[in-house]
C-alpha positions as CSV (number, residue, x, y, z in Angstrom):
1,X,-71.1,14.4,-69.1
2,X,-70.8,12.7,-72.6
3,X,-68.4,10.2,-72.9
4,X,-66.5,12.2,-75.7
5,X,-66.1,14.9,-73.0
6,X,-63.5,12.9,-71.0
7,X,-59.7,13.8,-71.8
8,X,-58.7,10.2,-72.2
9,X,-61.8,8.0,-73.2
10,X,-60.0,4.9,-72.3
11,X,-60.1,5.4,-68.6
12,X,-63.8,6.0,-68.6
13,X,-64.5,3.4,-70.5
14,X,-62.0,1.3,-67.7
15,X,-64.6,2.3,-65.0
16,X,-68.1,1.9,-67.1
17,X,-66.8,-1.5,-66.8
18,X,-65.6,-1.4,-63.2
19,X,-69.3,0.4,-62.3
20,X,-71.8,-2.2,-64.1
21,X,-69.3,-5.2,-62.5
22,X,-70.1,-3.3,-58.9
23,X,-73.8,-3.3,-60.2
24,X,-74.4,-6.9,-60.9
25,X,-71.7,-8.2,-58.5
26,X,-70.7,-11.2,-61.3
27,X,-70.9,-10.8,-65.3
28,X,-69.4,-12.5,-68.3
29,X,-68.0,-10.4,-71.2
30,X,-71.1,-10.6,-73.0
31,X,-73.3,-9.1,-70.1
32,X,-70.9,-6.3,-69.8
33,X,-70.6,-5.8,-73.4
34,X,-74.7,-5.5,-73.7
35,X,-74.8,-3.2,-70.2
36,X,-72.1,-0.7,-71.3
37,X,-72.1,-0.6,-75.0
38,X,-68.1,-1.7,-75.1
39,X,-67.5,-4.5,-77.6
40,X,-67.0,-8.2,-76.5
41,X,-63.1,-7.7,-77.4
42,X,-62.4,-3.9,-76.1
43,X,-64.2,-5.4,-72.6
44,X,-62.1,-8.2,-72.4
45,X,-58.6,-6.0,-73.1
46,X,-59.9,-3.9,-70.5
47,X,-60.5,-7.0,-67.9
48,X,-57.1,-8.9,-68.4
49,X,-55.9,-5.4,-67.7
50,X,-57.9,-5.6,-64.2
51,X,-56.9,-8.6,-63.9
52,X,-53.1,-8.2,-63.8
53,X,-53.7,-5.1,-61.6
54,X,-55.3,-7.1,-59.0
55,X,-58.6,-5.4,-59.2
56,X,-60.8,-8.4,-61.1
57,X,-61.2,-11.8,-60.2
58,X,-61.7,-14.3,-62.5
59,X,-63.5,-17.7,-61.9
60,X,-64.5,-19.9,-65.4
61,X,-66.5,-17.3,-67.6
62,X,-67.3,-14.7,-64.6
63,X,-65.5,-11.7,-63.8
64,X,-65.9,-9.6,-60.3
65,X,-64.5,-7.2,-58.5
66,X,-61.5,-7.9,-56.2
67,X,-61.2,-6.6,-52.2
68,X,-58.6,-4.5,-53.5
69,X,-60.9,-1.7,-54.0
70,X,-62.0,-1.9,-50.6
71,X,-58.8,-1.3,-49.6
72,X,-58.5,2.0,-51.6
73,X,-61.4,2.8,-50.0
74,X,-60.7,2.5,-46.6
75,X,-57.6,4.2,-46.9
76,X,-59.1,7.3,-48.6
77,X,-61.7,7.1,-45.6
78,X,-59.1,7.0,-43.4
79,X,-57.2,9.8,-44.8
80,X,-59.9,12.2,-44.6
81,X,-59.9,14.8,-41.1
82,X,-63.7,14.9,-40.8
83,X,-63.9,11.2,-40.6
84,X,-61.3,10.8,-37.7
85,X,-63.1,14.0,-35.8
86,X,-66.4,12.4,-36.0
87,X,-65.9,8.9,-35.4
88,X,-66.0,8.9,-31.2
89,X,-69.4,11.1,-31.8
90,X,-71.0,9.0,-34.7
91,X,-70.2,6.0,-32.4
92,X,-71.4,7.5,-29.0
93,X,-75.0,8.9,-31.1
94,X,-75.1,5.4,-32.0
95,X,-74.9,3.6,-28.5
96,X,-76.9,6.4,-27.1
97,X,-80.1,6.5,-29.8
98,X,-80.2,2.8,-30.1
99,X,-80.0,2.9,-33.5
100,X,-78.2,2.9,-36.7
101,X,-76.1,6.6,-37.1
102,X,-74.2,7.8,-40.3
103,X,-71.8,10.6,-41.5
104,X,-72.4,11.6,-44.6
105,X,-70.2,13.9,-46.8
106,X,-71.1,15.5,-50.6
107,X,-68.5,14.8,-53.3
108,X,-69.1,15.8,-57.1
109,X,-72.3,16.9,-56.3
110,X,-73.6,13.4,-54.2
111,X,-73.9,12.6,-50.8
112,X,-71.4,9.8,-50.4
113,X,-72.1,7.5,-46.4
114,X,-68.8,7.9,-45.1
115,X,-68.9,6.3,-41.6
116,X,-71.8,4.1,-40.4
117,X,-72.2,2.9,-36.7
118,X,-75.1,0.7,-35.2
119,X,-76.2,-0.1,-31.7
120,X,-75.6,-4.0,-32.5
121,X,-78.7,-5.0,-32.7
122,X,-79.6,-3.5,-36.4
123,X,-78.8,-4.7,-39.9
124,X,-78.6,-1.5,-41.2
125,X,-77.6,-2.7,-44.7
126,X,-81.6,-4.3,-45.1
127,X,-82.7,-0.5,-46.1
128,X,-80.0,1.8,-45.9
129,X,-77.1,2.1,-48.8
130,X,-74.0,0.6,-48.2
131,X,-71.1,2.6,-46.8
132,X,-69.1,4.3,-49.8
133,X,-73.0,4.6,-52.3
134,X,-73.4,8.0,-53.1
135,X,-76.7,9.2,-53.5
136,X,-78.7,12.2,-54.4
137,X,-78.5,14.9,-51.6
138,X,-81.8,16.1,-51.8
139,X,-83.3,12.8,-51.3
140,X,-82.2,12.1,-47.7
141,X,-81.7,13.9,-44.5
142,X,-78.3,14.3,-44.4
143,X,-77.7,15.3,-47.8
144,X,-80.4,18.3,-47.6
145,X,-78.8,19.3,-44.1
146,X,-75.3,19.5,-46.3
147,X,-77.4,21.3,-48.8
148,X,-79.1,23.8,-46.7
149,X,-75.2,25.0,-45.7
150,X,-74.5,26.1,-49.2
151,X,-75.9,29.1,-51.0
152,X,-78.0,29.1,-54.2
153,X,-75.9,29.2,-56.7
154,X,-74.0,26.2,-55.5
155,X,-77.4,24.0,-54.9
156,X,-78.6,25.5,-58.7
157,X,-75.1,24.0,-59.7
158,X,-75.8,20.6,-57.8
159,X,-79.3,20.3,-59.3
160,X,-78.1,21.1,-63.0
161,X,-75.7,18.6,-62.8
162,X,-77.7,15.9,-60.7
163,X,-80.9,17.0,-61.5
164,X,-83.8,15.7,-58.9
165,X,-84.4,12.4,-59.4
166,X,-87.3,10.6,-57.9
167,X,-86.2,7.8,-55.3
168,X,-90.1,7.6,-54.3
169,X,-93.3,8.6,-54.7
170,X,-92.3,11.5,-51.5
171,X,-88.7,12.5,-53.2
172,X,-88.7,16.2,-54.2
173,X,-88.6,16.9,-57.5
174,X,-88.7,20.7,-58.1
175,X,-86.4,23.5,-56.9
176,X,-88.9,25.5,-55.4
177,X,-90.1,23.1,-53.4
178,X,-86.3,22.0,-52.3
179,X,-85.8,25.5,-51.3
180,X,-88.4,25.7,-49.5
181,X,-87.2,22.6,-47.4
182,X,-83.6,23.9,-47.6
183,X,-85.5,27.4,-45.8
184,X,-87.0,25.3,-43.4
185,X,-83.9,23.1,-42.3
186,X,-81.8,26.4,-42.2
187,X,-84.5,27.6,-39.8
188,X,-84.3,25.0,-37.4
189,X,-81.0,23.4,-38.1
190,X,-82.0,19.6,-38.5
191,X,-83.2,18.0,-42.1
192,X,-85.7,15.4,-41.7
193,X,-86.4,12.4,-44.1
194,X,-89.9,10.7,-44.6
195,X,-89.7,7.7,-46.8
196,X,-87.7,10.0,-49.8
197,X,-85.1,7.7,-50.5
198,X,-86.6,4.7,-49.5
199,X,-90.5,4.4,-48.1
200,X,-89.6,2.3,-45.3
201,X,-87.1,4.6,-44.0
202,X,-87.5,7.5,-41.6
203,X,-84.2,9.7,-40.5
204,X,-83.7,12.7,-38.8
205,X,-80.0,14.8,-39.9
206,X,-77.7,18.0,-38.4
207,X,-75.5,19.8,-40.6
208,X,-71.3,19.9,-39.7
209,X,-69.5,23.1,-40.7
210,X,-66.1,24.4,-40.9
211,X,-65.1,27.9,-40.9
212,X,-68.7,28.1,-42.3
213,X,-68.7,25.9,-44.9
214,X,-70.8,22.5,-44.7
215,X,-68.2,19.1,-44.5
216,X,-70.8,17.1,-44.0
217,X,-74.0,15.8,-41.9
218,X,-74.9,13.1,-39.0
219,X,-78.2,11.6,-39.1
220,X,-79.9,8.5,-37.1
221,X,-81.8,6.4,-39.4
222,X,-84.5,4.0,-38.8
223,X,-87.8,1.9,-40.4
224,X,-90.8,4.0,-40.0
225,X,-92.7,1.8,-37.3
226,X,-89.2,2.7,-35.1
227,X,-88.7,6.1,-35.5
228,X,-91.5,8.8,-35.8
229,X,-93.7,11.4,-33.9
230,X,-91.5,12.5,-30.5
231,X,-89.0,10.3,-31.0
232,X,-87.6,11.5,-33.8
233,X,-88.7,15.1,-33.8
234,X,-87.8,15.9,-30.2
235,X,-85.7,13.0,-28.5
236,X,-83.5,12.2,-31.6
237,X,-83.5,15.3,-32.6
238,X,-81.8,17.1,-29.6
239,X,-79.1,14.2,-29.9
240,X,-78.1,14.6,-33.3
241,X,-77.5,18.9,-32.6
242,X,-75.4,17.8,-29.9
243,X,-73.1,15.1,-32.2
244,X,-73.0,17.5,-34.9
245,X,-72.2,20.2,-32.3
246,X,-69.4,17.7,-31.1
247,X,-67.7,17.3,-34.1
248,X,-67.5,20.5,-35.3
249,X,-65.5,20.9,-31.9
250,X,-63.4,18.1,-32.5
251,X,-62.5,19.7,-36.2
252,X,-61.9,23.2,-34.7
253,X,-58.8,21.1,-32.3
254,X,-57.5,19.2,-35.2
């Protein structure tokens, strides 16, 4: 979408700003004048405005975001039904697999990580997103298993707006071969992932529904020398059915 598509240009510009600071983590106003095309005086208006809000720190020259976005977050987290329902299960699957388990729900045509849980002994944030990163669905596990819920017309409306972006040298990157995979993962009910969003990264994903619709998806993830062959085809596998299989349960009682 092109910038002069937006009903009030002013808030987009507001969160090009917001979106290279998250980006970079720390910038001055000439960095984020040369990274989003805003002039040095237009980015600063738009900072002080931050800044009042409570949403921008300031320290000397640098600008960053403030924790009061992860507040927002958490809250809109919190808010949401599938989130609650599948909190006990993502946990349990976590304990259980020994290793790091995540909820992942599409908004706007991206897989967003809603809920992450690890067994305590994994630093899942050395090659998985961070909880709240969207990311193409079709290149990860739980994203194709959301996918393979939806009918054409709704993936051909994802991929025209998303397109298929290459993550690696394994990502799809052509609708017939996604709908093969989309076939396949209908056929057997679980998505897996081999190094398509990130090569060291293995994961195997179920699909949750709702009155037939797909809310979201629950995959284990894992480095490659961890989680491969039986383990994740078979052992991991069954577990994940049985979480997603769970939740949707817990959904049907709230």
């Amino acid at each position: 979408m092109s910038e002069t598509s937006y009903p009030v240009r002013s808030v987009a510009t507001t969160f090009r700003i917001v979106e290279a600071l998250d980006e970079v983590g720390e910038a001055g106003i000439t960095e984020l004048s040369e990274r989003t095309g805003v002039s040095n005086g237009s980015v600063h208006k738009h900072l002080n405005t931050l800044r009042s809000l409570g949403y921008v720190r300031k320290e000397g020259t640098r600008y960053s975001l403030s924790l009061r976005f992860l507040g927002l977050g958490n809250r809109a987290r919190e808010r949401r039904e599938l989130v609650r329902a599948a909190r006990p299960a993502v946990d349990g699957l976590a304990s259980t697999a020994g290793a790091v388990t995540n909820l992942q729900v599409a908004e706007h045509g991206y897989g967003v990580y809603a809920y992450r849980a690890t067994d305590g002994g994994t630093d899942a944030n050395e090659f998985l997103p961070v909880v709240g990163e969207r990311v193409p669905l079709h290149t990860t596990a739980g994203g194709k298993a959301i996918l393979s819920r939806m009918d054409r017309a709704e993936v051909n409306e994802i991929v025209d707006a998303v397109g298929l972006p290459k993550r690696t040298d394994k990502t799809i990157d052509s609708r017939d071969e996604l709908e093969r995979e989309l076939r396949s993962i209908r056929d057997r009910g679980l998505a897996f992932e081999r190094g398509e969003h990130r090569p060291s990264v293995q994961c195997v994903a179920a699909p949750i529904a709702a009155s037939d619709r797909p809310v979201g998806a629950i995959s284990v993830s894992g480095s490659v020398d961890r989680m491969s062959g039986k383990k994740l085809e078979e052992d991991l596998a069954g577990l994940v059915v049985s979480a997603a299989n769970e939740i949707e349960l817990n959904l049907f009682r709230e």
